[in-house]
Backbone as XML, in Angstrom:
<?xml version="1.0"?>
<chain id="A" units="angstrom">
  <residue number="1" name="UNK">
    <atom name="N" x="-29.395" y="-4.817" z="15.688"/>
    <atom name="CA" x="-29.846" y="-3.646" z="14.953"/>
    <atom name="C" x="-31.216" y="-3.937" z="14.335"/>
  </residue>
  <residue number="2" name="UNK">
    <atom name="N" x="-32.035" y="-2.851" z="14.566"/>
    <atom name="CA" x="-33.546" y="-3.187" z="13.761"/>
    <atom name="C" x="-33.030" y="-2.976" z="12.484"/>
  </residue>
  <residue number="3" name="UNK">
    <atom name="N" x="-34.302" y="-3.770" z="11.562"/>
    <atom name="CA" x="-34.632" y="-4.321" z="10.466"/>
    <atom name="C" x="-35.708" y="-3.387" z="10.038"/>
  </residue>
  <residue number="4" name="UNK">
    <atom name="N" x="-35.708" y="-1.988" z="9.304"/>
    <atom name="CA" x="-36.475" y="-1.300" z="9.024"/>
    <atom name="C" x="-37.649" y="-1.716" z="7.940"/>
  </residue>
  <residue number="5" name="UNK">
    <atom name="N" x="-37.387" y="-2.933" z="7.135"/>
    <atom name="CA" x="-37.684" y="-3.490" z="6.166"/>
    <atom name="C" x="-38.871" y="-4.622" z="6.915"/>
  </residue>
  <residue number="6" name="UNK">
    <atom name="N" x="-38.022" y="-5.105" z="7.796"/>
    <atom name="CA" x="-39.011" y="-6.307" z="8.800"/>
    <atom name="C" x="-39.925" y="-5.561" z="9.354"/>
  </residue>
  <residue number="7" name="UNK">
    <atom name="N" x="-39.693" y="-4.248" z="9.823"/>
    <atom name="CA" x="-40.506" y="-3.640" z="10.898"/>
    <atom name="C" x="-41.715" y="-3.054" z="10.060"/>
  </residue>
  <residue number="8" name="UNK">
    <atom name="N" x="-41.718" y="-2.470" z="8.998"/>
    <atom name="CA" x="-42.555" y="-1.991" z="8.489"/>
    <atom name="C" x="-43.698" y="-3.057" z="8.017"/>
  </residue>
  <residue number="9" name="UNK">
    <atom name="N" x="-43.173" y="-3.897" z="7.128"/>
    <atom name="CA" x="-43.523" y="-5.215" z="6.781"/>
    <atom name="C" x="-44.570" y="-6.130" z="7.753"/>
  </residue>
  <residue number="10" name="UNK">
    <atom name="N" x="-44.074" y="-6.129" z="8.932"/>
    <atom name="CA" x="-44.982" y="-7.075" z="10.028"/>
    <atom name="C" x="-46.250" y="-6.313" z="10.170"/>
  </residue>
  <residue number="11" name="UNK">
    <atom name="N" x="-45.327" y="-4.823" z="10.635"/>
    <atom name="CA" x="-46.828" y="-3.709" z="10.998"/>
    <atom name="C" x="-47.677" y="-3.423" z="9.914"/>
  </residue>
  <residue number="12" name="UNK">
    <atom name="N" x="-47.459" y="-3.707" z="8.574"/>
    <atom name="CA" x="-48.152" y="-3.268" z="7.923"/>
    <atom name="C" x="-49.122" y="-4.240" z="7.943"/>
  </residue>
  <residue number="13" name="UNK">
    <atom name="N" x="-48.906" y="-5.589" z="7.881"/>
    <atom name="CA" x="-49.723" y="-6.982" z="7.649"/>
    <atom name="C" x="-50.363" y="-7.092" z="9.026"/>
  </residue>
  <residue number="14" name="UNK">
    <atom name="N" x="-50.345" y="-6.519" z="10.092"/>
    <atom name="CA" x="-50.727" y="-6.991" z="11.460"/>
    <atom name="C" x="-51.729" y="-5.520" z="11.481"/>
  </residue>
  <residue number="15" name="UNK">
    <atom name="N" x="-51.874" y="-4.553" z="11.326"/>
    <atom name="CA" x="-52.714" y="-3.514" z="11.179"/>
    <atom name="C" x="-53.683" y="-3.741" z="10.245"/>
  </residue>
  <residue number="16" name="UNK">
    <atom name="N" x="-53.154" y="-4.395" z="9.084"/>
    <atom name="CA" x="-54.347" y="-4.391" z="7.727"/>
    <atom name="C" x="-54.826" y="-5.828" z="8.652"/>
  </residue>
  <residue number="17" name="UNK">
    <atom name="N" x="-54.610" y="-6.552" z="9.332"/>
    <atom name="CA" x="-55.720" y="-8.003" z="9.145"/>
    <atom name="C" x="-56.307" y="-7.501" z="10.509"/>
  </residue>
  <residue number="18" name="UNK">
    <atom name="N" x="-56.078" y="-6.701" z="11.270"/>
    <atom name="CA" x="-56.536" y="-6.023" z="12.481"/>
    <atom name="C" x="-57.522" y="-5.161" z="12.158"/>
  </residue>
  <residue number="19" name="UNK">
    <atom name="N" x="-57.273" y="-4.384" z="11.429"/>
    <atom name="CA" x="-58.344" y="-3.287" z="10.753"/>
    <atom name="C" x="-59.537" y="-3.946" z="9.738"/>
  </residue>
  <residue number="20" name="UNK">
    <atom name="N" x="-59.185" y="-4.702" z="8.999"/>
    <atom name="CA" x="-60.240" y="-5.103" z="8.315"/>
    <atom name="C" x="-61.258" y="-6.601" z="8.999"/>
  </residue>
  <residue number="21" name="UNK">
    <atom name="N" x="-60.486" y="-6.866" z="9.975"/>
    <atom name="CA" x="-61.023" y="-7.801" z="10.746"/>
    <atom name="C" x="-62.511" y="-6.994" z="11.718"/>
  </residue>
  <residue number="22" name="UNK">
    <atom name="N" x="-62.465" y="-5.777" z="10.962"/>
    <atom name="CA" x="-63.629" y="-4.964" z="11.977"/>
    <atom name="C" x="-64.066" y="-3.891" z="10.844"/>
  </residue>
  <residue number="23" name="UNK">
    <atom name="N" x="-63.500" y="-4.453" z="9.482"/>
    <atom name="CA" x="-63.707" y="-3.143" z="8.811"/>
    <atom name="C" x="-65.208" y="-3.651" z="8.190"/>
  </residue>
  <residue number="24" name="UNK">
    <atom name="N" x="-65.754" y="-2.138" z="7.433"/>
    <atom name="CA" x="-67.654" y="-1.835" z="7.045"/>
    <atom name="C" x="-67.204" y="-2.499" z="5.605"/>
  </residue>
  <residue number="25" name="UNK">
    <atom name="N" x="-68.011" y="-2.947" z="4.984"/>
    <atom name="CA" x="-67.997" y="-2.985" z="3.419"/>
    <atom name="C" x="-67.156" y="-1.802" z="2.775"/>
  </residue>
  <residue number="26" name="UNK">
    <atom name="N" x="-67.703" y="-1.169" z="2.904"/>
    <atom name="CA" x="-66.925" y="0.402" z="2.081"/>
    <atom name="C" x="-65.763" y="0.273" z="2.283"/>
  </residue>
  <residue number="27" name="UNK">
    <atom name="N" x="-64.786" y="-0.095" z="3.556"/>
    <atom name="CA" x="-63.447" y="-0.283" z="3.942"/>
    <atom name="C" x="-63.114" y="-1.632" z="3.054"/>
  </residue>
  <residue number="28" name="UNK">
    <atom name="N" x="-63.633" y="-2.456" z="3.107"/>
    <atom name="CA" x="-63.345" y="-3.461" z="2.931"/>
    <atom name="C" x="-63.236" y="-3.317" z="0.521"/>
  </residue>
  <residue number="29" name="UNK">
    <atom name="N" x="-64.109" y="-2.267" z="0.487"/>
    <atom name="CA" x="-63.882" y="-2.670" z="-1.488"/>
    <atom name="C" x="-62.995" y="-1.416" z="-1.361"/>
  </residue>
  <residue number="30" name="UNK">
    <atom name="N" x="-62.756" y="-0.496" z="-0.368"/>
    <atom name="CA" x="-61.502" y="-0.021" z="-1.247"/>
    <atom name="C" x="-60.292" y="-0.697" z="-0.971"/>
  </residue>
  <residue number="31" name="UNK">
    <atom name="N" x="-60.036" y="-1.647" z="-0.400"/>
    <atom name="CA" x="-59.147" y="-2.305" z="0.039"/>
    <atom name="C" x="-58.542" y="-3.089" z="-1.163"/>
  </residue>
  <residue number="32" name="UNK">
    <atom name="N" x="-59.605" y="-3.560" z="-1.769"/>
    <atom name="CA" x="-60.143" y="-5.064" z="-3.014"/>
    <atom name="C" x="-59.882" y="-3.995" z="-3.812"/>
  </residue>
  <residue number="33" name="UNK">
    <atom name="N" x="-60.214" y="-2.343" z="-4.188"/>
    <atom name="CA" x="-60.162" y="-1.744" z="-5.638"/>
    <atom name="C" x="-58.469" y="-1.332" z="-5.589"/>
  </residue>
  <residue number="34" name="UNK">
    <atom name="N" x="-58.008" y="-1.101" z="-4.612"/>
    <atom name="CA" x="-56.888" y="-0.809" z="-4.383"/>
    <atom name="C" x="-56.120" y="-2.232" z="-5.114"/>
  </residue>
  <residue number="35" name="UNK">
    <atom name="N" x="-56.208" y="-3.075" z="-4.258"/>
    <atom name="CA" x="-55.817" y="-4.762" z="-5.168"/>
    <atom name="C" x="-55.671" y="-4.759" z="-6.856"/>
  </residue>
  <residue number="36" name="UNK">
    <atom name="N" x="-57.033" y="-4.599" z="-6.967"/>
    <atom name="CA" x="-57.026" y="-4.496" z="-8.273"/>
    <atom name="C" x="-57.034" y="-3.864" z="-9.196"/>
  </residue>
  <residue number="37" name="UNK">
    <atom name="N" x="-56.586" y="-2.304" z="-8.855"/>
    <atom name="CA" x="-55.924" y="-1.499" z="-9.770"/>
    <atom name="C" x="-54.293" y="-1.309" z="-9.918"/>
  </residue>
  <residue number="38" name="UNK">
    <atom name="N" x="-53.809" y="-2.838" z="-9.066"/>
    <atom name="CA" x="-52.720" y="-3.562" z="-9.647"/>
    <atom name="C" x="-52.218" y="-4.172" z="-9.988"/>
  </residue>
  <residue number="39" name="UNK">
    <atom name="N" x="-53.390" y="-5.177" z="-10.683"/>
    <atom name="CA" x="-53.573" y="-6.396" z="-10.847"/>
    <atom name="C" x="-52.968" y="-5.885" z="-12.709"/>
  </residue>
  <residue number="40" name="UNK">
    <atom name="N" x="-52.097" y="-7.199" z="-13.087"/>
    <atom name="CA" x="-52.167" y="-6.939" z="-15.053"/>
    <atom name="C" x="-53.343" y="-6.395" z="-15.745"/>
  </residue>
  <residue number="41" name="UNK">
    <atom name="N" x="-53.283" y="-5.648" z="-16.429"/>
    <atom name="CA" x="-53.991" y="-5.439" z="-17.493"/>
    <atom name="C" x="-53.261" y="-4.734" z="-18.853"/>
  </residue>
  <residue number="42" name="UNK">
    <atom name="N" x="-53.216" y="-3.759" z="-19.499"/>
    <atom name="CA" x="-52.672" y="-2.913" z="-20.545"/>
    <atom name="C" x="-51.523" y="-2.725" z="-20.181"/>
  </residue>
  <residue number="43" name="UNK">
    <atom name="N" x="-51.293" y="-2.157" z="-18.495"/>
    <atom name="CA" x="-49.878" y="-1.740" z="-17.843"/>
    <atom name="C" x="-49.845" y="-3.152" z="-17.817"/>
  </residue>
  <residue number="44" name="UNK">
    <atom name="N" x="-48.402" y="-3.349" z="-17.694"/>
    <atom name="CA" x="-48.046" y="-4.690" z="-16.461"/>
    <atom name="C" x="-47.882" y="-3.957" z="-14.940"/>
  </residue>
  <residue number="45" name="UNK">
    <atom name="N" x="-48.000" y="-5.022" z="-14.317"/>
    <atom name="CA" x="-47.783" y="-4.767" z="-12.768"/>
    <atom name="C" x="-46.698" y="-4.313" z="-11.901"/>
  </residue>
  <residue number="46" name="UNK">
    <atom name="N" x="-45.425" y="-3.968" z="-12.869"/>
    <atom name="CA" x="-44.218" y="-3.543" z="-12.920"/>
    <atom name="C" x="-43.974" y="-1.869" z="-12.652"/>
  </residue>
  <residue number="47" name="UNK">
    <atom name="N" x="-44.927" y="-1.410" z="-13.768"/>
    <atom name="CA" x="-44.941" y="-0.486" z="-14.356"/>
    <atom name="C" x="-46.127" y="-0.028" z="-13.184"/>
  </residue>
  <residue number="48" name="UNK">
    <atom name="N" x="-46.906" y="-0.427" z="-13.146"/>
    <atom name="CA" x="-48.438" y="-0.119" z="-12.259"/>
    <atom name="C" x="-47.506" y="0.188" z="-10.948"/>
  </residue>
  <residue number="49" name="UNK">
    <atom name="N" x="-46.670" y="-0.811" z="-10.235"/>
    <atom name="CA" x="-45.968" y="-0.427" z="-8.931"/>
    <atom name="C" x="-45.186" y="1.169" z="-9.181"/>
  </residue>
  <residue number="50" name="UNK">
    <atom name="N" x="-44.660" y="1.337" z="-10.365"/>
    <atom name="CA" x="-43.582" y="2.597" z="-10.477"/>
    <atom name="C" x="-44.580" y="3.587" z="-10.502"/>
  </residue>
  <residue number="51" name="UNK">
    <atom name="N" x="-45.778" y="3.400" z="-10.995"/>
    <atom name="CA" x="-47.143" y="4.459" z="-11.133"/>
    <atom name="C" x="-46.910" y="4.669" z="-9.693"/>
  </residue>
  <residue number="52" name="UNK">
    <atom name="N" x="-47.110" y="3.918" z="-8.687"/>
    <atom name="CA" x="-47.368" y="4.392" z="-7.731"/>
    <atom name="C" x="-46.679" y="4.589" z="-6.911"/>
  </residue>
  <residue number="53" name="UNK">
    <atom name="N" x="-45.425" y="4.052" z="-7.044"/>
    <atom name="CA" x="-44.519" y="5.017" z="-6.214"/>
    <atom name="C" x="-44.641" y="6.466" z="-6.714"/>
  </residue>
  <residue number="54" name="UNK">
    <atom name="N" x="-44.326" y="6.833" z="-7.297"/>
    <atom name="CA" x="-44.597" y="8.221" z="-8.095"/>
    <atom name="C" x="-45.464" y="9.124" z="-7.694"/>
  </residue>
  <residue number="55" name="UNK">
    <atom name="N" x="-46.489" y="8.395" z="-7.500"/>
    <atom name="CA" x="-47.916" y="9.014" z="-7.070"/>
    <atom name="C" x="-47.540" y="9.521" z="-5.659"/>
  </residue>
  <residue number="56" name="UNK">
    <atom name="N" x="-47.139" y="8.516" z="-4.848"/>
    <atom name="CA" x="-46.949" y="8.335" z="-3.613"/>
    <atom name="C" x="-46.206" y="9.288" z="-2.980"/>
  </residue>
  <residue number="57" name="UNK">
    <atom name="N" x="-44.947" y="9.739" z="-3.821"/>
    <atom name="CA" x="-43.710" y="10.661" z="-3.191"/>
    <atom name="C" x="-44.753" y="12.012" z="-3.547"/>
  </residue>
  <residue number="58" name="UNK">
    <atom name="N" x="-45.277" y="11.968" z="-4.626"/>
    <atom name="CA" x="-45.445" y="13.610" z="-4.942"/>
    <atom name="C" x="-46.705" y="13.617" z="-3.814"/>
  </residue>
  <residue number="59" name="UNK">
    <atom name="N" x="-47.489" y="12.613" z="-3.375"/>
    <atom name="CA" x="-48.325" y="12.838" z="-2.180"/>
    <atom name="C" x="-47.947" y="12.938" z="-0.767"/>
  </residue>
  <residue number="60" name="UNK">
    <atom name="N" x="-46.613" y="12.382" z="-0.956"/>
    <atom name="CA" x="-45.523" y="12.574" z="0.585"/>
    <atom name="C" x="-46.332" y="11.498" z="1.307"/>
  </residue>
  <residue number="61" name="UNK">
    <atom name="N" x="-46.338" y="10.358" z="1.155"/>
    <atom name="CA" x="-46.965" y="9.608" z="1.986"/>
    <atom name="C" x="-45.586" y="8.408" z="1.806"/>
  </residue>
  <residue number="62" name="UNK">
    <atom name="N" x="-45.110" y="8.107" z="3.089"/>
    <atom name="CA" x="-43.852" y="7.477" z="3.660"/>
    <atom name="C" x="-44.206" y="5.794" z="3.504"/>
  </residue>
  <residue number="63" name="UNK">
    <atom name="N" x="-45.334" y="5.766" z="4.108"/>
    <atom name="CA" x="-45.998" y="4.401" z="4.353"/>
    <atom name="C" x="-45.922" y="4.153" z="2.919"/>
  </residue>
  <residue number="64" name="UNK">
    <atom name="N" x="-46.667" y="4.832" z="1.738"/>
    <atom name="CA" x="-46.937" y="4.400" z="0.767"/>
    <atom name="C" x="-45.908" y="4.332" z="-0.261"/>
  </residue>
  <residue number="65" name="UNK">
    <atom name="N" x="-44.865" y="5.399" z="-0.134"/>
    <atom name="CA" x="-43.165" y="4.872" z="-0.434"/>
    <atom name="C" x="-42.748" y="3.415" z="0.002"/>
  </residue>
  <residue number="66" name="UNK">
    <atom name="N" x="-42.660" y="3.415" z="0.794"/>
    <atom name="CA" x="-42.001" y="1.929" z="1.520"/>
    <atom name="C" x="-42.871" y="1.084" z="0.867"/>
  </residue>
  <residue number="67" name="UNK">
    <atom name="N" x="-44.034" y="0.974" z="0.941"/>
    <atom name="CA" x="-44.898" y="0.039" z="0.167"/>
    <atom name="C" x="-44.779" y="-0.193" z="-1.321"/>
  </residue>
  <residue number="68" name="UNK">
    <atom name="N" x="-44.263" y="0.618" z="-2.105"/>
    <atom name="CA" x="-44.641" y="0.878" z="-3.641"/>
    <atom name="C" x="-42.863" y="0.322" z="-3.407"/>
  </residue>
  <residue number="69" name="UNK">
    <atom name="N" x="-41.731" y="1.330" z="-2.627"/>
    <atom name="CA" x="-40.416" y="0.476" z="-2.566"/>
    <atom name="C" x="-40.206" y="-0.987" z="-2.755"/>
  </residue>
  <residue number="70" name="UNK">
    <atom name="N" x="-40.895" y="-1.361" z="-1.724"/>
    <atom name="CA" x="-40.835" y="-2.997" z="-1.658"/>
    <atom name="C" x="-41.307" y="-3.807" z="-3.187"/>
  </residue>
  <residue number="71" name="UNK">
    <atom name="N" x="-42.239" y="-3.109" z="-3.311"/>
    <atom name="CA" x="-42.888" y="-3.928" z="-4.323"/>
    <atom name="C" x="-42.207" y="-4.057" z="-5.640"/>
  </residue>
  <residue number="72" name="UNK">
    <atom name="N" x="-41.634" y="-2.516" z="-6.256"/>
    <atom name="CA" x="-40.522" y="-2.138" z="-7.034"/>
    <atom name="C" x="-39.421" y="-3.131" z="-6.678"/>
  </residue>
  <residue number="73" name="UNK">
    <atom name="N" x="-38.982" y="-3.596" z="-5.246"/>
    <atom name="CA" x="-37.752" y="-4.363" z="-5.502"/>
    <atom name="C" x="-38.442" y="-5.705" z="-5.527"/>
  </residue>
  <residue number="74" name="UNK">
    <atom name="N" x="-39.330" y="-5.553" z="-5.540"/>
    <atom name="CA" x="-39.630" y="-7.069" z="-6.204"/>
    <atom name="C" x="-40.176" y="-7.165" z="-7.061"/>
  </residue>
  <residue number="75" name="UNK">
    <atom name="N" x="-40.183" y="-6.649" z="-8.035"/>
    <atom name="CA" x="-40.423" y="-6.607" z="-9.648"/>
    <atom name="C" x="-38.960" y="-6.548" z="-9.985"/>
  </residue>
  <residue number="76" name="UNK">
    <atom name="N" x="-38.078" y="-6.263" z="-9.354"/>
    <atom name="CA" x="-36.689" y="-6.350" z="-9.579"/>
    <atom name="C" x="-35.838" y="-5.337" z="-10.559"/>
  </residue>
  <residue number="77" name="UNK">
    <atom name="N" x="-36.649" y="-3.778" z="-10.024"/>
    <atom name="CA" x="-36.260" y="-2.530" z="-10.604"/>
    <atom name="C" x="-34.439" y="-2.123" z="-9.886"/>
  </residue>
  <residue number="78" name="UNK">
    <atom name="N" x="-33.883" y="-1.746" z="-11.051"/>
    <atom name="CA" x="-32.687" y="-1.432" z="-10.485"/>
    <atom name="C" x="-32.702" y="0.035" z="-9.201"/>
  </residue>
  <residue number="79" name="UNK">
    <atom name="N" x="-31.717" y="0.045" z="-8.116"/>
    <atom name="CA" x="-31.761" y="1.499" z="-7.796"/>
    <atom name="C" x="-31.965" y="2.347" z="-8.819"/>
  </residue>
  <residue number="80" name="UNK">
    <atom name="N" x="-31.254" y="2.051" z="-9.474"/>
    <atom name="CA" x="-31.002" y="3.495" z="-10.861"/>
    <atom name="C" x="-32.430" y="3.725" z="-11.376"/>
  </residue>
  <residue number="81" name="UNK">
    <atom name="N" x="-32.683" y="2.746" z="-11.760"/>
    <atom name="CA" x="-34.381" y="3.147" z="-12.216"/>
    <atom name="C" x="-35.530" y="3.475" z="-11.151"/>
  </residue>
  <residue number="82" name="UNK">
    <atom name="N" x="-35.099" y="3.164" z="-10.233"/>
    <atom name="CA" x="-36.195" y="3.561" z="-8.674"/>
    <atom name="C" x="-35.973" y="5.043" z="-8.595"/>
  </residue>
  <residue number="83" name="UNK">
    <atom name="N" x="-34.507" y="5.277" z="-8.617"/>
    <atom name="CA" x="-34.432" y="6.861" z="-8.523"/>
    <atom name="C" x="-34.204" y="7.465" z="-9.869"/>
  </residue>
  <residue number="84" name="UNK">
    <atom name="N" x="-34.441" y="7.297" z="-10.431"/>
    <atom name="CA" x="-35.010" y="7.975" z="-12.071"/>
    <atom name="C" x="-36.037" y="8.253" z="-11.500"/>
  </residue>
  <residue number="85" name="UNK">
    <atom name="N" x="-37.580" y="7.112" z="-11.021"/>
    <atom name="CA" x="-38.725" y="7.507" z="-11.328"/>
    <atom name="C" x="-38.823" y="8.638" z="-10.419"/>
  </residue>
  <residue number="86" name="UNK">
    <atom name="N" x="-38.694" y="8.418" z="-8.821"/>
    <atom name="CA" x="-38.284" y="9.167" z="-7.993"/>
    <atom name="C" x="-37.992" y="10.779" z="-8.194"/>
  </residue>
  <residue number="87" name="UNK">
    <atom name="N" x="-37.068" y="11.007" z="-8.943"/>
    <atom name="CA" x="-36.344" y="12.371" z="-9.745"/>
    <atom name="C" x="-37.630" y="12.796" z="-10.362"/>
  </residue>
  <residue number="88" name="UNK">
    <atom name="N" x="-37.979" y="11.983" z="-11.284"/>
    <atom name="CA" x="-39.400" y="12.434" z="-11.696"/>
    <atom name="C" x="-40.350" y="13.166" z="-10.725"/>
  </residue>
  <residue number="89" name="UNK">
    <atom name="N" x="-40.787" y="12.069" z="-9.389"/>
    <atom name="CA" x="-41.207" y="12.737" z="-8.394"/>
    <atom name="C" x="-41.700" y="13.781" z="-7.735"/>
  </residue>
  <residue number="90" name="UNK">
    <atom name="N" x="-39.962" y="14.285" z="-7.979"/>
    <atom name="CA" x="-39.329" y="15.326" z="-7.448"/>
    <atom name="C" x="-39.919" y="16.117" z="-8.193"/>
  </residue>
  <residue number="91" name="UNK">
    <atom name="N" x="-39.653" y="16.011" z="-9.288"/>
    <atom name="CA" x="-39.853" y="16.993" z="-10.495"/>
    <atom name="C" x="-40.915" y="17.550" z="-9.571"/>
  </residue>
  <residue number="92" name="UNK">
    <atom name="N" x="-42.275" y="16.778" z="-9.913"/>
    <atom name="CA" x="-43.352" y="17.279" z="-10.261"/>
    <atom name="C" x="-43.554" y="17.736" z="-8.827"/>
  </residue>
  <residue number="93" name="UNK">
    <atom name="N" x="-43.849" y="16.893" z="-7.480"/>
    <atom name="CA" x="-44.018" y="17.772" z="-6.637"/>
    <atom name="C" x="-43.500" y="18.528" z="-5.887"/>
  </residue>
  <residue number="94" name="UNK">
    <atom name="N" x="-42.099" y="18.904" z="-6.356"/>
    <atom name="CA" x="-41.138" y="19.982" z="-5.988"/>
    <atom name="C" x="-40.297" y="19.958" z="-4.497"/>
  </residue>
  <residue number="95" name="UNK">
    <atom name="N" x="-39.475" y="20.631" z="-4.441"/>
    <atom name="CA" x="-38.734" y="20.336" z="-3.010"/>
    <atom name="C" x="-38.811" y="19.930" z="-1.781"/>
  </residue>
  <residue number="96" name="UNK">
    <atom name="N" x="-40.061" y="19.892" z="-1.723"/>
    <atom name="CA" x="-41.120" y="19.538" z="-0.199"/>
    <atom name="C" x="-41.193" y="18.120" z="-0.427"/>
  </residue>
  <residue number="97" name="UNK">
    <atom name="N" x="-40.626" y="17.408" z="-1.751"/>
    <atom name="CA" x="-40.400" y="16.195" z="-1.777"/>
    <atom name="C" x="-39.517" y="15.110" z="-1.128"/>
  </residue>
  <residue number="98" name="UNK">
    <atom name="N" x="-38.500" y="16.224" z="-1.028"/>
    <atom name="CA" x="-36.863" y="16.053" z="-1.243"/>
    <atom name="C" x="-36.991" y="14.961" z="0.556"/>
  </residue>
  <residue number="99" name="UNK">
    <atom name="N" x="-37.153" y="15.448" z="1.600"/>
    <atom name="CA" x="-36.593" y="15.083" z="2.604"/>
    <atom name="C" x="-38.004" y="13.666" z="2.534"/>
  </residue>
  <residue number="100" name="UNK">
    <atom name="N" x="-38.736" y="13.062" z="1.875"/>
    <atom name="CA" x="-39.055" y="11.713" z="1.348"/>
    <atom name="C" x="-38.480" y="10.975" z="0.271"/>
  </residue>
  <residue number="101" name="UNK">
    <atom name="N" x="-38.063" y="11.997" z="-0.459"/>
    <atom name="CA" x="-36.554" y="11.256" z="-1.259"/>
    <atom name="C" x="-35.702" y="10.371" z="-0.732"/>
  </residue>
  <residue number="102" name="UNK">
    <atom name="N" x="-35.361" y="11.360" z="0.338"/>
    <atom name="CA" x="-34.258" y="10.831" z="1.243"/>
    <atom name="C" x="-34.362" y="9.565" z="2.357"/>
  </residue>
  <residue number="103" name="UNK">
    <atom name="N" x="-35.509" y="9.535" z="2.623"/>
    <atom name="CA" x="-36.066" y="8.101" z="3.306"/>
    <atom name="C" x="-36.395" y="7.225" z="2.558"/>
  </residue>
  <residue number="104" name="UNK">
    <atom name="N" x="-36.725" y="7.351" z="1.128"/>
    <atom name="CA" x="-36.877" y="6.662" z="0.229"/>
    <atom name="C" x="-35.346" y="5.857" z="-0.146"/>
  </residue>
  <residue number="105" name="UNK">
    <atom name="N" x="-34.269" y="6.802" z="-0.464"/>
    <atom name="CA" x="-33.465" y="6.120" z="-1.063"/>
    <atom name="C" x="-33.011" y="5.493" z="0.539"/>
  </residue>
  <residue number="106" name="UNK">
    <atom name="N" x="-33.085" y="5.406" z="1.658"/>
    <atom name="CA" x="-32.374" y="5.015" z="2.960"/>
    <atom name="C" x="-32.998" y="3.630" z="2.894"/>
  </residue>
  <residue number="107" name="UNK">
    <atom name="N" x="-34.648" y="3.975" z="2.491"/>
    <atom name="CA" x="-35.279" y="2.410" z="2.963"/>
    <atom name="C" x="-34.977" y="1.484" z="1.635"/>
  </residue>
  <residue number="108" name="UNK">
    <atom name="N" x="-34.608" y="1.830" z="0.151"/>
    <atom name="CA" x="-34.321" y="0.936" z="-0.543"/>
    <atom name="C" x="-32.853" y="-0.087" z="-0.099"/>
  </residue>
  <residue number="109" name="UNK">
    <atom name="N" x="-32.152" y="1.541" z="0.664"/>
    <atom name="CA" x="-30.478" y="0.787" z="0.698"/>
    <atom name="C" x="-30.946" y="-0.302" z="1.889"/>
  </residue>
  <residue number="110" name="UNK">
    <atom name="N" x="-31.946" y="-0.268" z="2.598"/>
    <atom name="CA" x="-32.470" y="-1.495" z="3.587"/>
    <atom name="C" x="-32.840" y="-2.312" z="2.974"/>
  </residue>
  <residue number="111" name="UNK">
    <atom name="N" x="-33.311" y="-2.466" z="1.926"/>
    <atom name="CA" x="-34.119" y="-3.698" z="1.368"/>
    <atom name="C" x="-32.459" y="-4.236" z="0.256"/>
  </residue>
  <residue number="112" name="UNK">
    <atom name="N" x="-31.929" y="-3.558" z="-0.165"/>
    <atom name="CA" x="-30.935" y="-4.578" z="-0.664"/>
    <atom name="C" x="-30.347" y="-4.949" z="0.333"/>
  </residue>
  <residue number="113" name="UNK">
    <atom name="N" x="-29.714" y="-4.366" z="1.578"/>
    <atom name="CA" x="-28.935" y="-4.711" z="2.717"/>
    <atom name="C" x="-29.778" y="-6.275" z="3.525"/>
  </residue>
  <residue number="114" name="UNK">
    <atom name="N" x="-30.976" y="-6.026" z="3.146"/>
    <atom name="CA" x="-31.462" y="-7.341" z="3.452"/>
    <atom name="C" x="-31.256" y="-8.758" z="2.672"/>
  </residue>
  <residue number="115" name="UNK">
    <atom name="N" x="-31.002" y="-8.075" z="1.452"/>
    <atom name="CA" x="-30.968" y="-9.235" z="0.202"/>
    <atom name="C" x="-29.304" y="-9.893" z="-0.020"/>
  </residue>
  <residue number="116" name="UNK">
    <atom name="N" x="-27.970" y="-8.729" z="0.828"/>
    <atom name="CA" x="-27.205" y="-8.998" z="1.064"/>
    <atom name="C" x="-26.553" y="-9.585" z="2.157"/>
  </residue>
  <residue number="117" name="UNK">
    <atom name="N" x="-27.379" y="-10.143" z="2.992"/>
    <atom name="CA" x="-27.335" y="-10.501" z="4.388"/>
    <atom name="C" x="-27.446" y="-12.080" z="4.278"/>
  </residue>
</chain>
C-alpha cells in the first residue's frame, strides 16, 4: 500500500532541489523569505506552522496543507488542536473549504498511521 506521507515528502524535496537547482535569484529569496518567516521570533515556530496551515486551507492549496500538516505533527500538535485550527479555517473561508478539510484530516490520519507502524 502507498505511503501518502512518503510520497508527498520525497516529491516535495526532489522538485524543490530540481527547481532551484535552475532557479533566478528572485526564485531563489522567496524560497529563503519563505524559510524565514518561520524561523522563531515573537511567534514561536509552533504557532507560525498553525498560522499557516490556516492560511493555507482558506487558500485551498493541498500541497500547502500537507506541508503546514507535517510540520504541525512535528511540533507535536494534537489532532484535536489541528482540527480546531482547521474549523477555524473553515470558518473563515467557508464551505468551498470543506472537501480540503477532508484531505486534510485523511492525510493527518496518514502521518499518525505512520508513527504507528
Amino acid at each position: 500500500m502507498a505511503n501518502p506521507v512518503a510520497e508527498f515528502n520525497d516529491y516535495r524535496s526532489e522538485m524543490n532541489e530540481r527547481l532551484l537547482s535552475n532557479a533566478s535569484t528572485t526564485l531563489k529569496r522567496i524560497y529563503s523569505l519563505d524559510n524565514q518567516a518561520y524561523q522563531e521570533g515573537t511567534l514561536d515556530r509552533p504557532t507560525k506552522e498553525l498560522l499557516g496551515l490556516v492560511a493555507s486551507a482558506v487558500l485551498r492549496c493541498d500541497d500547502c496543507i500537507k506541508y503546514h500538516l507535517v510540520r504541525c505533527f512535528e511540533e507535536k500538535y494534537s489532532k484535536t488542536q489541528v482540527m480546531e485550527a482547521l474549523e477555524i479555517a473553515t470558518l473563515v473561508g467557508g464551505t468551498i473549504v470543506i472537501p480540503h478539510l477532508r484531505r486534510a484530516y485523511e492525510f493527518w490520519e496518514a502521518l499518525e498511521s505512520n508513527t504507528n507502524s
